[in-house]
N, C-alpha and C positions, 0 to 999 in steps of 0.2 A: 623847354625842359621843365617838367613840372617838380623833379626833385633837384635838388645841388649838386653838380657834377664832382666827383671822386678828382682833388687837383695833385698831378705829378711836376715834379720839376726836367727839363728838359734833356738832362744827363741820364735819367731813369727812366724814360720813357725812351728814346734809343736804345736804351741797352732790352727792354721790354715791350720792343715791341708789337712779337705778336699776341703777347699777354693782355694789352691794349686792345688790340684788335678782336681778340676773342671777345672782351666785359664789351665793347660795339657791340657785339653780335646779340650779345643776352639782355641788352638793353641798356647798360650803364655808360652815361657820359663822361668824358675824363678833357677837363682843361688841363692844359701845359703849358706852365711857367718857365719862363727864363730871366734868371735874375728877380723872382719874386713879382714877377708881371704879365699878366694872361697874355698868350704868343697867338695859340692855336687851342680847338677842342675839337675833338675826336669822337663823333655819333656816328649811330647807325646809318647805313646807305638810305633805310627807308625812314626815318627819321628825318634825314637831310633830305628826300623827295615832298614829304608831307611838307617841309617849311618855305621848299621854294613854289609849291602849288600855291601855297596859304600865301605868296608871298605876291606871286603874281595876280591873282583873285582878289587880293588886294587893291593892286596898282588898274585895275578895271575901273 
């Protein structure tokens, strides 16, 4: 991620989620907190394909 992910708490982020999924789409990342402690983050599809490319290109 090269800027700071947009961070929601896990109660707001259910209730939003395709609000969530739309800022995915336009590029914005969003970690989700539960209890004040990164759970999950929420990227784009093609975002998360570039990083397991990068990822496995890697492990070569």
């Amino acid at each position: 991620m090269t800027e700071d992910p947009q961070v929601v708490q896990s109660g707001w982020a259910r209730q939003h989620f395709r609000d969530l999924l739309d800022d995915a789409h336009k590029g914005v990342n969003t970690a989700i907190h539960r209890y004040n402690k990164p759970i999950a983050v929420i990227v784009s599809a093609d975002w998360f394909e570039r990083a397991q490319r990068a990822l496995n290109n890697s492990e070569k």
